[in-house]
C-alpha positions as a printed Julia matrix, in Angstrom:
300×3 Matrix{Float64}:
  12.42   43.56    8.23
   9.03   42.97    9.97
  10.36   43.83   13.28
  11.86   47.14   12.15
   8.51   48.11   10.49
   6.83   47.13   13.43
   9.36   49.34   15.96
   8.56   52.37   13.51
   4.88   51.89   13.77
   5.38   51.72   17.69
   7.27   55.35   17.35
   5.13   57.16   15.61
   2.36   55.72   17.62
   4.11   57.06   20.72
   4.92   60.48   19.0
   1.24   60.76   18.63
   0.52   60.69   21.85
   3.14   62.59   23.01
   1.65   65.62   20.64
  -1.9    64.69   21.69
  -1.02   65.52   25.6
   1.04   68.63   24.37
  -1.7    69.9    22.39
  -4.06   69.19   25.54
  -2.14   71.45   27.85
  -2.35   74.64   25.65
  -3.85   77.64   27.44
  -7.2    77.84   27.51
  -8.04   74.47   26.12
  -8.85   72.54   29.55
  -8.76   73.76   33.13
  -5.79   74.07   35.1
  -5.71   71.3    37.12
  -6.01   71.43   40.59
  -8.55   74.83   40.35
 -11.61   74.76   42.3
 -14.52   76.36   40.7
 -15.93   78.83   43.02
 -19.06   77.66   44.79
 -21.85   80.04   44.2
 -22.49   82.75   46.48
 -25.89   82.78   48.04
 -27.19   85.62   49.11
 -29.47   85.54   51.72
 -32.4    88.53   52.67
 -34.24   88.02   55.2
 -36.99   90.93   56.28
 -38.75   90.99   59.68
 -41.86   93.15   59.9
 -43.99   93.52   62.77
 -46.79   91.85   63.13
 -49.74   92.91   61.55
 -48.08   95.43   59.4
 -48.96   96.27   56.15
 -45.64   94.14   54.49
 -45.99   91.37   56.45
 -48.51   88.9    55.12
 -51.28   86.87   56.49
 -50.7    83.5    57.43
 -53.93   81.71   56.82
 -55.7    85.42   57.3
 -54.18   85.54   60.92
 -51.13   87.82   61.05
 -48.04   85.86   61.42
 -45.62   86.28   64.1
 -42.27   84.96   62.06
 -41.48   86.16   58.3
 -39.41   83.5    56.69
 -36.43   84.62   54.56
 -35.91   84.74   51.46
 -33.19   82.91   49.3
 -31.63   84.23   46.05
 -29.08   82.14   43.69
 -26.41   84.21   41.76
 -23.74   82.65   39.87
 -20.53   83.67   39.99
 -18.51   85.46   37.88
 -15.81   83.44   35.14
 -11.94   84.09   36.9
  -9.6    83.57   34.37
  -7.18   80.4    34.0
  -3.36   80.58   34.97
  -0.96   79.47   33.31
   1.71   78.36   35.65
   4.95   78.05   34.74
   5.67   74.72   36.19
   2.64   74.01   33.49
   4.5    75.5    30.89
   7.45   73.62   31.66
   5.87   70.87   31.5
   4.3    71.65   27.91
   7.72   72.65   26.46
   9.1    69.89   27.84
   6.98   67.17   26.27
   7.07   69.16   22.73
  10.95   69.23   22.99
  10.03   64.96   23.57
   7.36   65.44   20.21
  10.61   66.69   18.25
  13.03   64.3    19.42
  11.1    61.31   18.69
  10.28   62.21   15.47
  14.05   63.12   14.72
  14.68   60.02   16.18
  12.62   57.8    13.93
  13.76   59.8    10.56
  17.06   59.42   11.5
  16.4    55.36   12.01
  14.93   54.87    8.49
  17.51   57.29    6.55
  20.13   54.35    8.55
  18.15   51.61    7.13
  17.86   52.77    3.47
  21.83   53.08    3.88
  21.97   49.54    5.23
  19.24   48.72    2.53
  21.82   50.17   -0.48
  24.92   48.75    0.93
  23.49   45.83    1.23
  22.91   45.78   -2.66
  26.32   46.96   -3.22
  27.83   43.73   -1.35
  25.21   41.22   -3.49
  26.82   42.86   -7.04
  30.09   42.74   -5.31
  29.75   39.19   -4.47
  27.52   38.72   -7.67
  31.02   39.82   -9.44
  33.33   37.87   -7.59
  31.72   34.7    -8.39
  31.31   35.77  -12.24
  35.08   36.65  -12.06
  36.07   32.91   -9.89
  33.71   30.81  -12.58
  36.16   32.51  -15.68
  39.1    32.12  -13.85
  38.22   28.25  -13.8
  36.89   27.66  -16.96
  40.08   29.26  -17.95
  42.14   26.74  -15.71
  39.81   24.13  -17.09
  40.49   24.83  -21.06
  44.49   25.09  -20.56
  44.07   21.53  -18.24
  42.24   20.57  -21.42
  44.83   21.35  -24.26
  47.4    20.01  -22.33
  45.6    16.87  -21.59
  46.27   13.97  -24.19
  43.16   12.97  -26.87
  43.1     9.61  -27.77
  41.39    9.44  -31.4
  40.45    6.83  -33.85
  42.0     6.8   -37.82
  41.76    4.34  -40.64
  44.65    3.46  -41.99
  45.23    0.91  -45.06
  47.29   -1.98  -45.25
  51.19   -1.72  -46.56
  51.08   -5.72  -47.35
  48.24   -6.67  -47.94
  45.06   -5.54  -50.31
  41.9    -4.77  -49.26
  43.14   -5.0   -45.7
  42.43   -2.34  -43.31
  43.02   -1.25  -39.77
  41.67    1.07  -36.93
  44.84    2.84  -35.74
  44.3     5.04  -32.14
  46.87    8.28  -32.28
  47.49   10.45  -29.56
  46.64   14.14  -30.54
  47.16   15.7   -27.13
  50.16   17.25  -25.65
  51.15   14.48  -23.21
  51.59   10.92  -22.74
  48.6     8.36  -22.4
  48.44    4.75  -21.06
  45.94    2.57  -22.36
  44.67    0.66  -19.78
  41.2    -1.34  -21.34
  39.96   -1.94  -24.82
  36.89   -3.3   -26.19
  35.66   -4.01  -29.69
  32.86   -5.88  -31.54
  31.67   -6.79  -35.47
  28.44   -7.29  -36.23
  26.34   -7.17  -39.46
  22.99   -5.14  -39.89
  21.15   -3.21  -42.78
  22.62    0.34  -41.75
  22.9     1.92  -39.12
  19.11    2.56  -37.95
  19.19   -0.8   -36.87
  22.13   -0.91  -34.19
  21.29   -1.14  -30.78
  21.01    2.36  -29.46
  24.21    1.61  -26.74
  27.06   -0.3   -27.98
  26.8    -3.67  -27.13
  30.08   -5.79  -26.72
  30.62   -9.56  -25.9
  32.08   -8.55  -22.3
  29.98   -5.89  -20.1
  33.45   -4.0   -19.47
  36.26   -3.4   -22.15
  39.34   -5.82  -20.86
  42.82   -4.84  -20.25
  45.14   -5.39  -23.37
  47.83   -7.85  -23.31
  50.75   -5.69  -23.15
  50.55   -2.32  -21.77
  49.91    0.51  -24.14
  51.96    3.85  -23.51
  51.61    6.49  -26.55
  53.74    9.36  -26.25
  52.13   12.63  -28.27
  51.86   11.92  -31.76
  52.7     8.08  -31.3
  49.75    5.43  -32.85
  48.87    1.89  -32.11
  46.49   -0.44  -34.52
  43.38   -1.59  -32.74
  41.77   -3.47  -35.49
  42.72   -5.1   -38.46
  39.58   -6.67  -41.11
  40.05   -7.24  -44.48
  38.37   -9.39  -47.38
  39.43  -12.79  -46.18
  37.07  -12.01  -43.18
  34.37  -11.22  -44.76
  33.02  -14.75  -45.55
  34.11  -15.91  -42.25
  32.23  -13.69  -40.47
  28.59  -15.03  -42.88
  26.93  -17.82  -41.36
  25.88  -18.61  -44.99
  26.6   -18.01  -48.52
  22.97  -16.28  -49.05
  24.17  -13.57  -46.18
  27.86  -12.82  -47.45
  25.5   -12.33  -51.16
  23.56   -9.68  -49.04
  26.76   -8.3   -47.93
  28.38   -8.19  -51.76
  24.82   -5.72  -53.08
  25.02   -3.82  -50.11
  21.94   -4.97  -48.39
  23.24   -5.41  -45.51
  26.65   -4.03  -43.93
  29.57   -4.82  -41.6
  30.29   -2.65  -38.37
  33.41   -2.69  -36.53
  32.97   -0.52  -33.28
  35.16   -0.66  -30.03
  35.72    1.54  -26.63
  39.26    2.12  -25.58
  39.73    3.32  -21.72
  43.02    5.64  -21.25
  44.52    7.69  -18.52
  46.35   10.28  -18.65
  49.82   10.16  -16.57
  50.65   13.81  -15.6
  46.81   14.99  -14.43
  46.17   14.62  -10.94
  44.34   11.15   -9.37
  41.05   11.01   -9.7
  41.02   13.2   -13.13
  42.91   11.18  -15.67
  40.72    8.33  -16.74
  39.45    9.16  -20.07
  37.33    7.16  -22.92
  37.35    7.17  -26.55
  34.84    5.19  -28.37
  34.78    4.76  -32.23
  32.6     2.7   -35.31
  33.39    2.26  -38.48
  31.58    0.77  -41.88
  32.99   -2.02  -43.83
  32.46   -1.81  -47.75
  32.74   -5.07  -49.43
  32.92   -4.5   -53.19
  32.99   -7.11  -55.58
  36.45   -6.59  -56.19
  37.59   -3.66  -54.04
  36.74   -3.11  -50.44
  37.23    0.13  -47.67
  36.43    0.89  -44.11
  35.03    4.59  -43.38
  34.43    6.01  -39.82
  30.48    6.06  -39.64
  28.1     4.87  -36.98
  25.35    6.63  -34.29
  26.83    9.35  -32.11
  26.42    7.25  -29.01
  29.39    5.09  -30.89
  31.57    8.15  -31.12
  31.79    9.67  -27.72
  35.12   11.63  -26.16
  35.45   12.06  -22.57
C-alpha cells in the first residue's frame, strides 16, 4: 500500500513539472530561444573643420589640426517574439503529456478503490464461509453426540436384602458401550466441604474389571453394593460409627468408570463417567443419594 502511495506521489510530481515547462513556453512569457538580441547601433559623427575656424576649438589655445569624433549610443528598438511552430508543437505536445498523466493516475486510483472493495467483498465472503463450515460441524458434532452412548450412574435398592443399596451404571445413549476400567473409593468425612478437591482413589488409574463389560442401549450393570452391615466395618471405633449414627460425620462412596464407545471412529471413543454418592445411616433405616462436589460428577 506504501509503494502505491508512493508511485502516485511520483506522478503527480512529474505532472507538475510537465505543466510547469508547458506553462513556461507560452508566448510572450520568456524569449524564444535561440534569438539574438540586436547589438546596439552606434552611430558615429565625426566633423572636420579647418583649422582655425570658428567651430573648431582650441587645443590648449593653439588651433588644432585633427577634430576627434564624436560617439552617440542609441538603443534599439523592441522586435517582437515569434512563435514558431515547431515551438508550438512542442507546447501542445507536452500539454497533450500534462493530460495524459493526469488521466493516467485517476484512472490508477479509481482501479485501486475497485481492488480495495473487492477485496472486502472476498473477506465477508470468506468471513461467511467459515461461519457457514463452523455450523455445519457443530451440527455433525451434536448428531455424533446423540448417537454416541452415555454411560450414567443410578441408585438402585436392594430386592433381598434391607437397607442394602447399589450404584447401578445404565447406558442412556443410542449405541453399545464397553467398559474397559473402573475405579471406586469410601471414605468418611463431615460433608462434603471437606473432600479433597480431586477424587482421590487407592490406585492412581481406575483398573480394568474382571470380566469385560459390554452394555447394549438401555442395558445396566451394578458397580457398588453398601449396606448396614458395612457400616461398622468400615469405623475404626465404636466412638466414630456413634458419629456416623447423629450424622456428624458421613459416608461417601465415589468411583470413575472409563468406557468406549464401539461404533465411533479410533481415537474418539474413550469416554469417562465419574459419580459420588452419600450414605445415610439411620438408626433403624438407611439410603444412599447421589451428592458430592462437581469435580466428582464429570461426563466426557
Amino acid at each position: 500500500m506504501w509503494y502505491i502511495c508512493a508511485m502516485i506521489v511520483k506522478g503527480l510530481v512529474i505532472v507538475a513539472a510537465l505543466l510547469a515547462t508547458a506553462l513556461a513556453q507560452l508566448p510572450g512569457s520568456a524569449q524564444t530561444p535561440g534569438a539574438k538580441p540586436p547589438s546596439p547601433a552606434l552611430s558615429t559623427s565625426s566633423s572636420a573643420a579647418a583649422p582655425g575656424s570658428a567651430a573648431s576649438p582650441d587645443c590648449l589655445a593653439v588651433p588644432c589640426d585633427y577634430q576627434p569624433q564624436h560617439i552617440t549610443v542609441a538603443n534599439p528598438p523592441v522586435l517582437p517574439v515569434q512563435w514558431l511552430l515547431r515551438d508550438r508543437i512542442t507546447w501542445a505536445a507536452n500539454l497533450v503529456l500534462v493530460l495524459l498523466g493526469y488521466a493516467g493516475i485517476m484512472l490508477a486510483v479509481s482501479t485501486l478503490r475497485k481492488i480495495e472493495r473487492q477485496t472486502r467483498y472476498a473477506e465477508t465472503a470468506a468471513d461467511a464461509a467459515a461461519a457457514s463450515a463452523q455450523a455445519a460441524l457443530l451440527h455433525a458434532q451434536s448428531i455424533v453426540n446423540a448417537e454416541r452412548p452415555w454411560l450414567l450412574i443410578v441408585v438402585e435398592p436392594s430386592l433381598n436384602i434391607e437397607n442394602s443399596f447399589a450404584a447401578v451404571v445404565m447406558n442412556r445413549g443410542r449405541t453399545p458401550a464397553q467398559i474397559d476400567a473402573i475405579a471406586n473409593h469410601i471414605t468418611i468425612a463431615a460433608d462434603e466441604a471437606h473432600l479433597p478437591a480431586t477424587p482421590q482413589y487407592r490406585d492412581e488409574e481406575p483398573g480394568a474389571p474382571r470380566v469385560p463389560i459390554i452394555l447394549l442401549p438401555g442395558e445396566s450393570a451394578s458397580l457398588k453394593t453398601f449396606s448396614r452391615e458395612n457400616v461398622r466395618g468400615l469405623c475404626g471405633s465404636e466412638e466414630q460409627f456413634k458419629r456416623i449414627e447423629n450424622w456428624e460425620e458421613k459416608i461417601f462412596i465415589y468411583g470413575r468408570i472409563v468406557y468406549k464407545d464401539l461404533i465411533a471412529p479410533a481415537g474418539q471413543q474413550t469416554h469417562e463417567t465419574a459419580w459420588c454418592c452419600w450414605y445415610i445411616h439411620g438408626r433403624q433405616k438407611s439410603g444412599l443419594v447421589v451428592a458430592g462436589p462437581p469435580a466428582y460428577s464429570l461426563h466426557t
